[in-house]
Residue frames relative to the residue before (quaternion, step in Angstrom):
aa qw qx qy qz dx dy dz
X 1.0000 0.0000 0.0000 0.0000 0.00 0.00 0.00
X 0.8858 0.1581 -0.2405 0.3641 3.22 0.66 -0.88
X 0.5295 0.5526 -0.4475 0.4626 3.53 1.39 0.63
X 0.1917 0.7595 -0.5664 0.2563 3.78 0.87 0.56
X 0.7000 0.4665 -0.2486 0.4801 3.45 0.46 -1.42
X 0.6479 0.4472 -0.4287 0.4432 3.64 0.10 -0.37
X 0.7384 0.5256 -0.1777 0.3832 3.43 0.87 -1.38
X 0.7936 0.3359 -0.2176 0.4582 3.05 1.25 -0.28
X 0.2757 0.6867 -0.2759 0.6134 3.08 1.78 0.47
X 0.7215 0.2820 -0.3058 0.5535 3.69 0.29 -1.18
X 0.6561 0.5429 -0.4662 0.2397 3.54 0.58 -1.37
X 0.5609 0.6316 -0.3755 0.3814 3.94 1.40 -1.39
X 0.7290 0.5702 -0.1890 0.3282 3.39 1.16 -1.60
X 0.7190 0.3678 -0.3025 0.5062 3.10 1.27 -0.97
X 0.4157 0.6499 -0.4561 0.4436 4.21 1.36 -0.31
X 0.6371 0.6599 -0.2174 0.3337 3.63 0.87 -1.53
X 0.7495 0.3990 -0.0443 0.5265 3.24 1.07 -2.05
X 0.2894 0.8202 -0.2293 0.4369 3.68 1.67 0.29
X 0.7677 0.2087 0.1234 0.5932 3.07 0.94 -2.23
X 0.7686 0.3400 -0.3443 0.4184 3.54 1.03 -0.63
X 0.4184 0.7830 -0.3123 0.3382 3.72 1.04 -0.24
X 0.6760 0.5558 -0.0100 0.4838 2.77 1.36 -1.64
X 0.8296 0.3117 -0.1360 0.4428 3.19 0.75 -1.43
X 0.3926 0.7548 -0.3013 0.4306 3.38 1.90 -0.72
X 0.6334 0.5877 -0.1621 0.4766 3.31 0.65 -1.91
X 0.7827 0.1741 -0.1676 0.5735 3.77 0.16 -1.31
X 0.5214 0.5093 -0.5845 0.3566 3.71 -0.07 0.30
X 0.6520 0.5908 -0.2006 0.4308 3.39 1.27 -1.02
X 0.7696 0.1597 -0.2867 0.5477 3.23 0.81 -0.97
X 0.4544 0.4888 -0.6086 0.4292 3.76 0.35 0.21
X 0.5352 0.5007 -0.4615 0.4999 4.02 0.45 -0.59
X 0.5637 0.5998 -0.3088 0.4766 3.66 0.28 -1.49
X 0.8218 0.3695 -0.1088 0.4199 3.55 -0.39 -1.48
X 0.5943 0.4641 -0.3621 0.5479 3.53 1.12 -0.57
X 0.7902 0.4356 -0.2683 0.3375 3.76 0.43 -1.18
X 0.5503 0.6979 -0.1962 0.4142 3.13 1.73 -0.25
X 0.5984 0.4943 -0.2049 0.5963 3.33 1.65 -1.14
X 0.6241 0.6220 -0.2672 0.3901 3.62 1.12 -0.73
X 0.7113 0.4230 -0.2135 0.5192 3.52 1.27 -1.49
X 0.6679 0.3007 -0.3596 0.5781 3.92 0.89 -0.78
X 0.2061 -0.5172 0.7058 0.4380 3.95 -0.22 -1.32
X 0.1023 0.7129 -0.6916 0.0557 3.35 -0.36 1.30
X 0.7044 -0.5607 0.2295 0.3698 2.86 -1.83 0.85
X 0.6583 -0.3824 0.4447 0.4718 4.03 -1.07 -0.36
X 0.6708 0.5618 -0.2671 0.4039 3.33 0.80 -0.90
X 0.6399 0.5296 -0.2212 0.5110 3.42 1.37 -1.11
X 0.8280 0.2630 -0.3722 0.3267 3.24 0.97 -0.79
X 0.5152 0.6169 -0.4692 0.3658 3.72 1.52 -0.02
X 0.3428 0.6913 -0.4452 0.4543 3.84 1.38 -0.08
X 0.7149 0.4905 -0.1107 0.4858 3.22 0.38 -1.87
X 0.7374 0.3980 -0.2897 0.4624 3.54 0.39 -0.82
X 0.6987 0.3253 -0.3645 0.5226 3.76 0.87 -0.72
X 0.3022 0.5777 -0.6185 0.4386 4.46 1.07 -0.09
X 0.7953 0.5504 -0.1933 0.1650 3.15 0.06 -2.02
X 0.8195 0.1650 -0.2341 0.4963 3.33 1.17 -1.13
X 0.2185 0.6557 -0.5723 0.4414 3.78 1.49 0.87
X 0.7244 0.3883 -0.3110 0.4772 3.47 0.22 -1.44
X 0.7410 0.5059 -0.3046 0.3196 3.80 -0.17 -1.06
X 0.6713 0.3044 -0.3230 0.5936 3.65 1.10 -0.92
X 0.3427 0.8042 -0.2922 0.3879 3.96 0.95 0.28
X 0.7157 0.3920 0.0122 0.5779 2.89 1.38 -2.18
X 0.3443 0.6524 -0.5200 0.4307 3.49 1.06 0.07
X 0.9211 0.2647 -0.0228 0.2844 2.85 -0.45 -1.87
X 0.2256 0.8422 -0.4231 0.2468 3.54 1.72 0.57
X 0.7722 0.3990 -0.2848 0.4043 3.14 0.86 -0.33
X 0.5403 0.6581 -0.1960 0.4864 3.79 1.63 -0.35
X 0.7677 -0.0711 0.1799 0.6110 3.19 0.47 -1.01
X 0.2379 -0.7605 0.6021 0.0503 3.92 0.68 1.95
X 0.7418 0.5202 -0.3173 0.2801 3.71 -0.43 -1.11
X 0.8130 0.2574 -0.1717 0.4932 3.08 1.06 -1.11
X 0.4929 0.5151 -0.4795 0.5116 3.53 0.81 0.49
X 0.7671 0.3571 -0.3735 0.3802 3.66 0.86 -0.76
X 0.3813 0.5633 -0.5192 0.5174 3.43 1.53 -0.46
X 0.7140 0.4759 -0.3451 0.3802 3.93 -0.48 -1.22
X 0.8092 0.3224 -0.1717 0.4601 3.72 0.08 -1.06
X 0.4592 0.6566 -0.3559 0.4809 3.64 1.63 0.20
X 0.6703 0.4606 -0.1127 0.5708 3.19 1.31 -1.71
X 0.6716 0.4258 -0.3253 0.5117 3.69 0.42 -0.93
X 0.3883 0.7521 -0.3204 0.4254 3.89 0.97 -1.03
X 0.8745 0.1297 0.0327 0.4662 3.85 0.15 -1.59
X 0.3920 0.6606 -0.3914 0.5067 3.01 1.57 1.01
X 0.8226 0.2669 -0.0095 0.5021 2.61 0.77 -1.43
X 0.5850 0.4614 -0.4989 0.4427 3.41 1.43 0.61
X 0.5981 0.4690 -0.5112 0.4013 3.40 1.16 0.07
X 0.6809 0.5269 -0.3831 0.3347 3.56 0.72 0.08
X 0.5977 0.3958 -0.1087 0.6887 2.96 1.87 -0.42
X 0.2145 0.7659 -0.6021 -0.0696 3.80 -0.24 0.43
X 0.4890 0.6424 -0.3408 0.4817 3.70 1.43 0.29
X 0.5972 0.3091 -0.4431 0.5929 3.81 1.22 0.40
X 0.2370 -0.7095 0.6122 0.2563 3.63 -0.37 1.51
X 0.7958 0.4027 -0.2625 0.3683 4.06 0.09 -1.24
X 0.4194 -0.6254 0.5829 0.3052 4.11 -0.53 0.77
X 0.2112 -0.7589 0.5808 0.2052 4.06 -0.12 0.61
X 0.7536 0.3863 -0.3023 0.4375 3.40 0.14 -1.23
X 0.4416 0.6020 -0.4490 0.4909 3.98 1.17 -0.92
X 0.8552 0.3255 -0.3049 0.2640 3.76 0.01 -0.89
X 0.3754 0.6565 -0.4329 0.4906 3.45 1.63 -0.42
X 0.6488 0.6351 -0.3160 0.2753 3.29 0.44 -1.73
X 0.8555 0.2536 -0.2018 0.4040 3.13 0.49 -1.61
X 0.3600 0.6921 -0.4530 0.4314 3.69 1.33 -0.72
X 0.8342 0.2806 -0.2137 0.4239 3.96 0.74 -0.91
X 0.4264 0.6134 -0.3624 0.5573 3.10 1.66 -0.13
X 0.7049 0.3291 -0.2813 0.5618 3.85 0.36 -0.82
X 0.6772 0.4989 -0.3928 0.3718 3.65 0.64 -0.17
X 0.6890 0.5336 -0.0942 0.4814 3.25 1.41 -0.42
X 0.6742 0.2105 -0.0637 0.7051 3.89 1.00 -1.20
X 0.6006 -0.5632 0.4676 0.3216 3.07 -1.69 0.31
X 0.7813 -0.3992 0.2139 0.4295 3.52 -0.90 -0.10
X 0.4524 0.7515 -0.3834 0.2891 3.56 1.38 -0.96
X 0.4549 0.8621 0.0677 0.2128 2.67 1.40 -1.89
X 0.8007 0.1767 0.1598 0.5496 2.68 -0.30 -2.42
X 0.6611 0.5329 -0.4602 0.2593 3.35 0.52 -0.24
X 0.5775 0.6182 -0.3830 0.3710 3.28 1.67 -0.86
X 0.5981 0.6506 -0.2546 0.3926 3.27 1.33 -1.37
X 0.6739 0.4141 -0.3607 0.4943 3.76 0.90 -1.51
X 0.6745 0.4683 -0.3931 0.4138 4.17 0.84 -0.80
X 0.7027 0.3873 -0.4872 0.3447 3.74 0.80 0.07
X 0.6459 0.3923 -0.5021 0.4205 3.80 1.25 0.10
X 0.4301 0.6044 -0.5295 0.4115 3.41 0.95 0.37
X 0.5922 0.5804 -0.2802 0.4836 3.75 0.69 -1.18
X 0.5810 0.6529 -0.3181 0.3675 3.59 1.05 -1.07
X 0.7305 0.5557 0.0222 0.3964 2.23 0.41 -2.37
X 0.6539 0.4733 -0.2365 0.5408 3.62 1.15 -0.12
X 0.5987 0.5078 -0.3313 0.5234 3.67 0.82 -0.92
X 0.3836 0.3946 -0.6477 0.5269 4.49 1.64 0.21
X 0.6225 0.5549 -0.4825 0.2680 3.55 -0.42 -0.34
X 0.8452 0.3170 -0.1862 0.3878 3.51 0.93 -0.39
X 0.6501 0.4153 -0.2831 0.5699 2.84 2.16 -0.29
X 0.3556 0.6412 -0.5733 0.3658 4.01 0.59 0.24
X 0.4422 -0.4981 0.7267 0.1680 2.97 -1.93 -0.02
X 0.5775 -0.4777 0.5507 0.3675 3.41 -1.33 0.70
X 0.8004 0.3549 -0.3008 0.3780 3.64 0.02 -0.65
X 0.4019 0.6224 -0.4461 0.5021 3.44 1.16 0.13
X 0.5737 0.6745 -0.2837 0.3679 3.26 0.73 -1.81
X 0.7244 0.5395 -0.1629 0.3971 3.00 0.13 -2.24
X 0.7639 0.4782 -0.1995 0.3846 3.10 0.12 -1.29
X 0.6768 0.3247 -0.2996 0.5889 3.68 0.29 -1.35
X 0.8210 0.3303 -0.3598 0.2957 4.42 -0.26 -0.54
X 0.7095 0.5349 -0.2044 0.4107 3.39 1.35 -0.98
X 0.6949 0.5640 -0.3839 0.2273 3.13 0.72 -0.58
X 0.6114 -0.6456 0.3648 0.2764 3.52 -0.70 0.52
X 0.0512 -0.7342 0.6673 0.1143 3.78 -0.07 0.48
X 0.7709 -0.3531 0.4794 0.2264 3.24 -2.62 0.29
X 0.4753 -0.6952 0.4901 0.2249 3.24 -0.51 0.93
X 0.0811 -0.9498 0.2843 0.1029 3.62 -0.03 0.77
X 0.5974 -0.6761 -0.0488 0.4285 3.72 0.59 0.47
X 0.1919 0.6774 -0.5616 0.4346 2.93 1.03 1.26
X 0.6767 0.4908 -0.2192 0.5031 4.01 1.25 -0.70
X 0.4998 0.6174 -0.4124 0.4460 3.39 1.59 -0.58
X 0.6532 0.4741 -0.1257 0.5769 3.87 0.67 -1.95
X 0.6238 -0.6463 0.4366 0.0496 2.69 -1.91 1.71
X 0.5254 -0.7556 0.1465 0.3628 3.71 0.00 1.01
X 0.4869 0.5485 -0.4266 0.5293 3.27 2.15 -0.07
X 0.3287 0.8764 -0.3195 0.1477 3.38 0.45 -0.40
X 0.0081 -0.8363 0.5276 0.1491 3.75 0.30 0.50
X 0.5217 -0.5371 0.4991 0.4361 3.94 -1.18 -0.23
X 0.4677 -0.7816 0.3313 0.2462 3.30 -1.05 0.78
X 0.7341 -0.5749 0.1281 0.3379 3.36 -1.09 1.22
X 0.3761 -0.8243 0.2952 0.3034 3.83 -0.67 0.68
X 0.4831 0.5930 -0.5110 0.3922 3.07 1.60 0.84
X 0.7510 0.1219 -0.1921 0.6198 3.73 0.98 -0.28
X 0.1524 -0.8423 0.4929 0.1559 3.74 0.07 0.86
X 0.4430 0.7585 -0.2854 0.3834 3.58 1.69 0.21
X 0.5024 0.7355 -0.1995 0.4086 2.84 1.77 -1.53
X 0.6917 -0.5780 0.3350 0.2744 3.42 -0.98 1.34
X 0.5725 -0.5055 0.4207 0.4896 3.62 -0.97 -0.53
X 0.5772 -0.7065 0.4067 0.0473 3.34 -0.64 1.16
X 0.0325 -0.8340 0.5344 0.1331 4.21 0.34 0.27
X 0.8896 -0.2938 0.3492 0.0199 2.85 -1.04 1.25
X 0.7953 0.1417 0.2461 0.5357 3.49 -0.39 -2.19
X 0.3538 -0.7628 0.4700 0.2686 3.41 -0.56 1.44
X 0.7659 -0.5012 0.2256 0.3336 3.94 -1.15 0.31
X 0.5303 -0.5531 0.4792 0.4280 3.61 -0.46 0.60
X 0.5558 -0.4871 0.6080 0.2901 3.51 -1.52 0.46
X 0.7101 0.3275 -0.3370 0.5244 3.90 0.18 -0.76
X 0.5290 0.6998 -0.3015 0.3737 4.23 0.65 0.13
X 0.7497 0.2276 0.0287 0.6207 3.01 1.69 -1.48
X 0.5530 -0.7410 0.3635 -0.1140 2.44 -1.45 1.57
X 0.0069 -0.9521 0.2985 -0.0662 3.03 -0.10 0.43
């Protein structure tokens, strides 16, 4: 009686994440595929490929939760299509929904096979990038962030007063304390 509300709460939440998952996912990579044809001028052909990858995978992600195996089998296959047309999307998106619902569903036996084929994916960027991809996404330099600010003895501050100064490390000399 009195856990209804929750339960019917997740059920809206999980009805919700149903339609937007799905559509979320292919808005993105249709964007993706669009900005892509823009930076090379790829052919038309390349990009109606891309466009039918896109809504294979997305109507795919629907049914992720019905029938797990075969969506992850499908969005595996569609997945390394559309990274060879795309070697600039390093992470398979829909591949991870997939299995996230795959592991939510089967037991581990399972999911593991599923989580080792977007891993396998996810590897095959390694053969499709460009050197300048490379370059770019490992070499560049980034902003020094405030871990670079704080003195290297430094400790994080304490989680009963998180105000509290910076914290040292190394407990006080003997000739410091008083006594």
């Amino acid at each position: 009686m009195g856990h209804d509300w929750p339960m019917r709460r997740r059920r809206k939440l999980a009805r919700f994440a149903d339609f937007a998952i799905p559509w979320g996912v292919g808005l993105f990579l249709v964007l993706v595929v669009f900005d892509e044809a823009d930076k090379h001028d790829d052919p038309s052909a390349v990009l109606v490929a891309g466009l039918a990858i896109v809504v294979v995978q997305a109507i795919a992600l629907r049914w992720r939760r019905r029938q797990p195996e075969r969506v992850m089998a499908l969005v595996l296959v569609t997945g390394l299509a559309f990274q060879l047309l795309y070697p600039s999307v390093v992470l398979p998106i829909p591949a991870l929904f997939a299995v996230g619902s795959l592991a939510a569903a089967r037991p581990p036996a399972v999911s593991l096979v599923g989580l080792a084929g977007v891993v396998a994916l996810s590897a095959t960027n390694f053969f499709t990038t460009t050197v300048e991809d490379t370059v770019s996404r490992w070499v560049s330099p980034s902003a020094p962030g405030p871990s670079a600010r704080r003195p290297a003895t430094a400790a994080w501050p304490s989680r009963r007063n998180p105000s509290a100064p910076w914290r040292t490390s190394r407990p006080a000399s003997p000739a410091s304390c008083t006594t």
